[in-house]
C-alpha positions, 0 to 999 in steps of 0.5 A: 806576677805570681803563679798564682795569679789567675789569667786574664787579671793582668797583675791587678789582684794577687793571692797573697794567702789563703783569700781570693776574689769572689766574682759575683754578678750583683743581684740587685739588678734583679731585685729592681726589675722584679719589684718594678714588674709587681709594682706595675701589676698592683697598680694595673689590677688598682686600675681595674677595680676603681673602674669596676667601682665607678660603673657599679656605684657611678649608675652609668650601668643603672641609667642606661637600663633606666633610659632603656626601660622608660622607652617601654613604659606607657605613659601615666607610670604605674597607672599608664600600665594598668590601662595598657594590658589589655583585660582576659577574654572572659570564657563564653558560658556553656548556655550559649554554645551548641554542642553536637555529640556523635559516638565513634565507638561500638557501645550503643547510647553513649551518644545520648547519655552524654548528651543529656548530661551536659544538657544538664549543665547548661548547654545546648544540644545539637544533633546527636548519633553515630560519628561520621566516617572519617572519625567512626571506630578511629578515636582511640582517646577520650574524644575530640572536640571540633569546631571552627577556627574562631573556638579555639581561644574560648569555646572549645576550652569551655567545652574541654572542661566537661571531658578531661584528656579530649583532643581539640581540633578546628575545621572550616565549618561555617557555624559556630556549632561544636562537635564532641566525638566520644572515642574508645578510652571514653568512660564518663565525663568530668565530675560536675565539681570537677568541670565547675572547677576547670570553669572557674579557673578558665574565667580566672586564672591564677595569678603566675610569676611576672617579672620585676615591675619597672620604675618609670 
């Protein structure tokens, strides 16, 4: 064996001149594994999107909405939901309330001059005169508007209409009478154009946004 021979070759190669062998690990182990991971990572992902797809265009997304939205759907379709909302509440006309006027500021027939004005615009008059203790020189605002518990979806917003910024308040009262407190920020009523306005947006409303009408 030569001494050039390197160790551990046991004779089996030997340098014979200026060429030697090259021991390399081979690389396409490597190149197999990477490329059987990328290829599992394309199918995977191929998987993924075919499943997305399916539900999107398959309409198990869009039938279970639709079961879901017949179960909320009166019957009769379109027309069956025209029938089930129930029709707004038309506001009372300002004839048939009463209204009781009482001045809690220190300015001397306001009381009375209110009075007549919304006599003038068609409602019933009261008692007028000073506020009564709990409310005498302690209205800061515009007013305040009492009345009893059942007034408040109707006959204290048509009375609102008359005096802009007025606070509304029910009490336990028995009758069905309303009360309007002027206060110390009070300088005059609405306008009647102004107050004829709010009315008739009060028995008519403005359509607002509704949600996308359900197929059923």
């Amino acid at each position: 064996m030569s001494m050039l021979t390197p160790p551990g070759m046991g004779g089996k190669y030997r340098i014979t001149g200026d060429r030697y062998p090259r021991m390399r690990r081979p690389r396409h182990r490597r190149r197999i594994v990477l490329g059987i991971v990328a290829g599992a990572c394309v199918l995977g992902l191929i998987g993924w999107g075919t499943l997305q797809l399916i539900d999107v265009f398959g309409g198990k997304g869009s039938t279970a909405q639709a079961a879901q939205d017949k179960r909320h759907c009166p019957p009769g379709g379109a027309a069956g939901r025209a029938q089930a909302a129930p029709p707004a509440a038309k506001a009372p006309a300002p004839a048939s309330l009463t209204v009781n006027v009482y001045n809690a500021t220190d300015r001397a027939g306001l009381a009375r001059h209110t009075a007549d004005e919304l006599q003038k615009r068609g409602f019933k008059i009261g008692k007028v005169g000073n506020a009564p203790a709990a409310y005498d020189k302690k209205v800061k605002g515009t007013g305040i508007l009492l009345g009893p518990g059942s007034a408040a979806a109707g006959p204290l917003k048509v009375l609102a209409t008359q005096l802009a910024g007025a606070q509304q308040k029910t009490d336990d009262r028995q009758t069905p009478d309303l009360d309007l407190v002027i206060g110390e920020g009070f300088q005059a009523l609405a306008t009647p154009q102004a107050a004829a306005k709010a009315l008739a947006l009060l028995n008519h409303p403005a359509p607002g946004r509704t949600p996308a009408a359900t197929m059923c």
